[in-house]
Structures are given as C-alpha cells and as structure tokens.
ZARODO-390729 format. One line per field, with one value per atom (N, C-alpha, C): residue in three letters; residue number from 1; x, y, z. Coordinates in steps of 0.2 Angstrom, whole numbers. Example, Ala and Ser with C-alpha at 12.3 -4.5 7.8 and 13.67 -1.06 7.14 Angstrom:
residuo Ala,Ala,Ala,Ser,Ser,Ser
num 1,1,1,2,2,2
c1 66,62,66,64,68,64
c2 -28,-22,-16,-11,-5,0
c3 39,39,39,35,36,39
//
This chain:
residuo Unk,Unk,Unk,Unk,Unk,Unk,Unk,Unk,Unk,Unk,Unk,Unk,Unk,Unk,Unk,Unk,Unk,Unk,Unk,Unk,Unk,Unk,Unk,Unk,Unk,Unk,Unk,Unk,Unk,Unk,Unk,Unk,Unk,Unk,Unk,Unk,Unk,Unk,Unk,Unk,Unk,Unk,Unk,Unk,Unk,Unk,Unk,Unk,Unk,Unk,Unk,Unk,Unk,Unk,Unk,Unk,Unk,Unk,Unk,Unk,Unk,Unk,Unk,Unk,Unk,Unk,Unk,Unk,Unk,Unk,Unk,Unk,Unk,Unk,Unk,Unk,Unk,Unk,Unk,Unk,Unk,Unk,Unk,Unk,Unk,Unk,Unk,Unk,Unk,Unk,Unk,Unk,Unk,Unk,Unk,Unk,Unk,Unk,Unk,Unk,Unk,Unk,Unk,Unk,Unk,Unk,Unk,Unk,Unk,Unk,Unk,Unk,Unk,Unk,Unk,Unk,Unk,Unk,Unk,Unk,Unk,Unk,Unk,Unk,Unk,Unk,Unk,Unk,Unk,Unk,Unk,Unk,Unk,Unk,Unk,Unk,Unk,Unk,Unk,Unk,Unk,Unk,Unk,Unk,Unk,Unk,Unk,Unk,Unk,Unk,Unk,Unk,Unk,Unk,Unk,Unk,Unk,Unk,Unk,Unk,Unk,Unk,Unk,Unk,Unk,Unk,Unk,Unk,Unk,Unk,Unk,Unk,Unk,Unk,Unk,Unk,Unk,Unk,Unk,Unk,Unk,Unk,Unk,Unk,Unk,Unk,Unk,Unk,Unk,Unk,Unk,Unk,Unk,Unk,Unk,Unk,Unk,Unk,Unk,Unk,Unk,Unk,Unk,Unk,Unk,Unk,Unk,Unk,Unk,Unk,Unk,Unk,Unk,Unk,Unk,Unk,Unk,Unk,Unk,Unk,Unk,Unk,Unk,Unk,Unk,Unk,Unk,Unk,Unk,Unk,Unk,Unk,Unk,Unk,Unk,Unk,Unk,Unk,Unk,Unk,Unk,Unk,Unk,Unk,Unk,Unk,Unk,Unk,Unk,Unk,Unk,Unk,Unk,Unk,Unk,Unk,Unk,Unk,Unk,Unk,Unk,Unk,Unk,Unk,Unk,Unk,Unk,Unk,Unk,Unk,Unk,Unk,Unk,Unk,Unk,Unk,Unk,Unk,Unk,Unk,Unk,Unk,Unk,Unk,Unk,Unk,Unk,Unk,Unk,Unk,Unk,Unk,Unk,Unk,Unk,Unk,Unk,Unk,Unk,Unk,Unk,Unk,Unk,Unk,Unk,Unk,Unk,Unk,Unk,Unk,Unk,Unk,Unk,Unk,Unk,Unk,Unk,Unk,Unk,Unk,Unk,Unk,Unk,Unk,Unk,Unk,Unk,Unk,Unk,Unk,Unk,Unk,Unk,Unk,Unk,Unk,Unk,Unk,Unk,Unk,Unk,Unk,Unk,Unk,Unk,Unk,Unk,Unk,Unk,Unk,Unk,Unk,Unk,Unk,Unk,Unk,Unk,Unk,Unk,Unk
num 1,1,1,2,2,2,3,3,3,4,4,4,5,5,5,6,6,6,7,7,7,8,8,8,9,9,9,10,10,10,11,11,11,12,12,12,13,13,13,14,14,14,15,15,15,16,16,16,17,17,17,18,18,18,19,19,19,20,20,20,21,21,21,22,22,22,23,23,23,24,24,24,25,25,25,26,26,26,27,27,27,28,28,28,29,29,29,30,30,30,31,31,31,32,32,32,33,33,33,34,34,34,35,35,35,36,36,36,37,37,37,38,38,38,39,39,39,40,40,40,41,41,41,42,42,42,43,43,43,44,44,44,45,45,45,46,46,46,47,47,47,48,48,48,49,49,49,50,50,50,51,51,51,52,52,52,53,53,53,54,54,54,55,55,55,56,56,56,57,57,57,58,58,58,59,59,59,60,60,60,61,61,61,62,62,62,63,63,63,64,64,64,65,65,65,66,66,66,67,67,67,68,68,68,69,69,69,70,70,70,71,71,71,72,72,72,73,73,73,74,74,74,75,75,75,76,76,76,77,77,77,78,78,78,79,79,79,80,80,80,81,81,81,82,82,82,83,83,83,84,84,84,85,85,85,86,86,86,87,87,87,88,88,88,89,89,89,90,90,90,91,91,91,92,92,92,93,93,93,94,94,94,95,95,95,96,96,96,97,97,97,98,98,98,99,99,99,100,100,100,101,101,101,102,102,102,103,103,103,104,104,104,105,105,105,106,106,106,107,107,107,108,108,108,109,109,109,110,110,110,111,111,111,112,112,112,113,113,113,114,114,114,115,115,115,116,116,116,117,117,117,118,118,118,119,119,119,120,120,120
c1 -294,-296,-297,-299,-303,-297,-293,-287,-282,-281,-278,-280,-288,-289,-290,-290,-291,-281,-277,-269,-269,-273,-272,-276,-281,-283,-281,-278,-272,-267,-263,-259,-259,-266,-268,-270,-274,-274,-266,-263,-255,-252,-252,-251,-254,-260,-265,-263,-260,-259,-252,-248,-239,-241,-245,-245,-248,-252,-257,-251,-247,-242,-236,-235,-230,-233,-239,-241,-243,-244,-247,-240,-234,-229,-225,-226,-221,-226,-232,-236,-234,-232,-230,-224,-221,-211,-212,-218,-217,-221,-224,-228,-222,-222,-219,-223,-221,-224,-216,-221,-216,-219,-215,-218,-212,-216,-215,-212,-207,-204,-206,-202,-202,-207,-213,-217,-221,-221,-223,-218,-212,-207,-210,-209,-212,-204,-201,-194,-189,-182,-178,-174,-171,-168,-162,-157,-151,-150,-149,-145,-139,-135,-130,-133,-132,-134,-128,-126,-118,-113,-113,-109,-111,-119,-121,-126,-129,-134,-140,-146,-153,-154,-158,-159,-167,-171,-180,-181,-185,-191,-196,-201,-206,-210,-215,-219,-224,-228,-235,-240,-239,-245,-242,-250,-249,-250,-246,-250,-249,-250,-250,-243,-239,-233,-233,-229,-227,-235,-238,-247,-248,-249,-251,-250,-253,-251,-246,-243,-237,-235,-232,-232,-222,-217,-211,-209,-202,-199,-191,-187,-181,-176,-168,-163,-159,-158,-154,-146,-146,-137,-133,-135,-132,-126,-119,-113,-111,-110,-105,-109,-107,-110,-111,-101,-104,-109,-112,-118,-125,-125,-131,-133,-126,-128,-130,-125,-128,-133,-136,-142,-149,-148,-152,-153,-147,-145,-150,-150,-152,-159,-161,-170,-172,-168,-168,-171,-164,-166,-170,-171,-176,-172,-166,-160,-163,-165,-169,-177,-183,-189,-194,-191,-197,-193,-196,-191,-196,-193,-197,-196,-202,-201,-202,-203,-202,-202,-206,-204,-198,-194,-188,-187,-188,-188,-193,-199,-208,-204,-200,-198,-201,-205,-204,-198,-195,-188,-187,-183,-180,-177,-177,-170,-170,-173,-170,-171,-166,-167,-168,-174,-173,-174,-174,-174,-181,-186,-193,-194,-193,-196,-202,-206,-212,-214,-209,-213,-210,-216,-214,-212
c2 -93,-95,-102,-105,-111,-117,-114,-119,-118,-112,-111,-116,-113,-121,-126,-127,-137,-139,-133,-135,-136,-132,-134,-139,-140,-146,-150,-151,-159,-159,-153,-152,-154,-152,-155,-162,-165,-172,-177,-171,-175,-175,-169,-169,-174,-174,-180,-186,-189,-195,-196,-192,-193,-193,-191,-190,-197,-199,-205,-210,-212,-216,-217,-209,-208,-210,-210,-213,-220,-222,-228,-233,-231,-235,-234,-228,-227,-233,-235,-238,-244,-248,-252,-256,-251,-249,-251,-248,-247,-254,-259,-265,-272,-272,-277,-284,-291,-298,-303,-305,-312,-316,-322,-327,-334,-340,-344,-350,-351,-355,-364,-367,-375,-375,-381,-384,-382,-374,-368,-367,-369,-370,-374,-373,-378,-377,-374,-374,-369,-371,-363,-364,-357,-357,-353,-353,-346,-346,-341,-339,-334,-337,-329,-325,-316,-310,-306,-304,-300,-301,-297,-299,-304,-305,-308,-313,-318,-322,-319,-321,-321,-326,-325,-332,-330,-334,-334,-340,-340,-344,-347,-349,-351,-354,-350,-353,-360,-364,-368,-359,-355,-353,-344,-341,-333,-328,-323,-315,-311,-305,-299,-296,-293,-289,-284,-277,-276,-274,-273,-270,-278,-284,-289,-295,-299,-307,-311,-313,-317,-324,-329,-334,-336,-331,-332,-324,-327,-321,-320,-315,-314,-312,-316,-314,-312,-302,-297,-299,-303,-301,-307,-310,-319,-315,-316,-313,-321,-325,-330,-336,-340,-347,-351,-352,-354,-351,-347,-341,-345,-345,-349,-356,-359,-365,-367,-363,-362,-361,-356,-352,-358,-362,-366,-373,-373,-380,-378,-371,-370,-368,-368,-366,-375,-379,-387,-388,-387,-392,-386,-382,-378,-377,-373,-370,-361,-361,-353,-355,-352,-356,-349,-343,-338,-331,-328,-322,-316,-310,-304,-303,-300,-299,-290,-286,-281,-279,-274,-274,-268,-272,-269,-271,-265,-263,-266,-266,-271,-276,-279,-287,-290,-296,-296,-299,-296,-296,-298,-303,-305,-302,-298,-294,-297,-298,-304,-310,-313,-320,-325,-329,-330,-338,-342,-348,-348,-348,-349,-354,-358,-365,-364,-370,-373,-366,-366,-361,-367,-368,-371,-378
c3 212,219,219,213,213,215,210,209,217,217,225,230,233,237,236,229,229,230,226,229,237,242,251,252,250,252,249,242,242,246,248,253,260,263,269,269,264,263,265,259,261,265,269,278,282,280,287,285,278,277,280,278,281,287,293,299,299,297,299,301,292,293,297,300,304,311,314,319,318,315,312,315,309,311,317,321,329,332,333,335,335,329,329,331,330,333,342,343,351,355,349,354,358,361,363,365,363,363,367,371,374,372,368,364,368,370,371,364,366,361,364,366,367,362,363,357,354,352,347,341,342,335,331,326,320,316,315,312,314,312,313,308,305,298,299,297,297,289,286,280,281,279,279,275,279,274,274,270,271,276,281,287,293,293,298,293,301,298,298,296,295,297,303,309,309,309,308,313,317,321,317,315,313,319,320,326,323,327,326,326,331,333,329,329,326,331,331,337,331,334,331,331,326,328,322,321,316,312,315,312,309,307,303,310,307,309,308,310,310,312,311,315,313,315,317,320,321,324,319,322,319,323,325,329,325,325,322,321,329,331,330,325,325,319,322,317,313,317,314,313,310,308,317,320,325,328,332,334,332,326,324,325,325,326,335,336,345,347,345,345,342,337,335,340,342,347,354,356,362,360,354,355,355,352,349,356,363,366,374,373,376,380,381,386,385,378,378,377,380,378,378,380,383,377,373,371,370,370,371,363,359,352,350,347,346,337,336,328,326,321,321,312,309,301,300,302,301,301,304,308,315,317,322,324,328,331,338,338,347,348,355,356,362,366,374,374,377,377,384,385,391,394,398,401,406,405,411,413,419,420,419,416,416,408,406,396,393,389,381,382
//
C-alpha cells in the first residue's frame, strides 16, 4: 500500500509540473511587445543559418519577453543576403522604427514591421 501511493503521488507531482510548464510556456507564446527601434539600436547582425539568415537587433534598452529579460529581438523571414542587407539598411536609416515582437521558439521575435512618425 505504502509503495502504491508514494507511486501516485510522484505521478501527480509529475502531472502538476508537466501542466505548470505547459502553462508556464503558452503564457509566454501568447505575450506580445511593440518595441521602438531608431535610437534604441545599439547593433544589428545577420548570419547565414542553413537556408535563411539569422538576423538579431540589439537594443541600448531591456523589456520582458520569452519569460526573462532581454535587450534585442530576431527577424525569422530574412531568406537572402540581399533581404538582409536591406533590412539592415532600413533599421540604419529609420524607414522601419516601431516593430511588434512575439516569442517564437523562446525567441523574442519580429513578425510586423512598421514606419511611426515621431518613434525612435
């Protein structure tokens, strides 16, 4: 008997933690941040990663995303060199200054991009 319930209560245990994380992380998935670029860049970087780039922001300032603190973001859809360099050219000279971020595989993630007068 003894061994029987100390088996459900580590079973329950490990229900309540699967479930903690499974809320814990939709939590996360579902916060959205508008973050102003212009004079909040402090760098921007691309790498190529297999088929696509790996394009990172680097803020001066931090918010919250992704459950932690953070101070950049990441654009998912950058495919080609040119793209990137475009993309870099247009945060450079504040043609994109306002973007909506999103966590996306614990990334904070830009998925809109936008023009605001008087942002950044």
């Amino acid at each position: 008997n003894v061994t029987l319930f100390l088996g459900a209560l580590a079973a329950s245990l490990l229900v309540m933690t699967f479930l903690h994380v499974l809320v814990s992380a939709s939590s996360y998935q579902g916060r959205v941040e508008f973050v102003t670029l212009g004079k909040n860049v402090y760098s921007v970087w691309f790498i190529k990663a297999g088929s696509k780039y790996r394009f990172r922001v680097v803020l001066k300032d931090k918010y919250t995303m992704c459950g932690r603190e953070v101070n950049y973001l990441e654009f998912n859809d950058v495919r080609t060199l040119g793209e990137a360099v475009a993309l870099t050219q247009a945060i450079k000279d504040r043609t994109i200054n306002y973007v909506r971020v999103t966590c996306i595989n614990n990334e904070p993630t830009a998925d809109y991009i936008y023009y605001r007068p008087g942002y950044g």
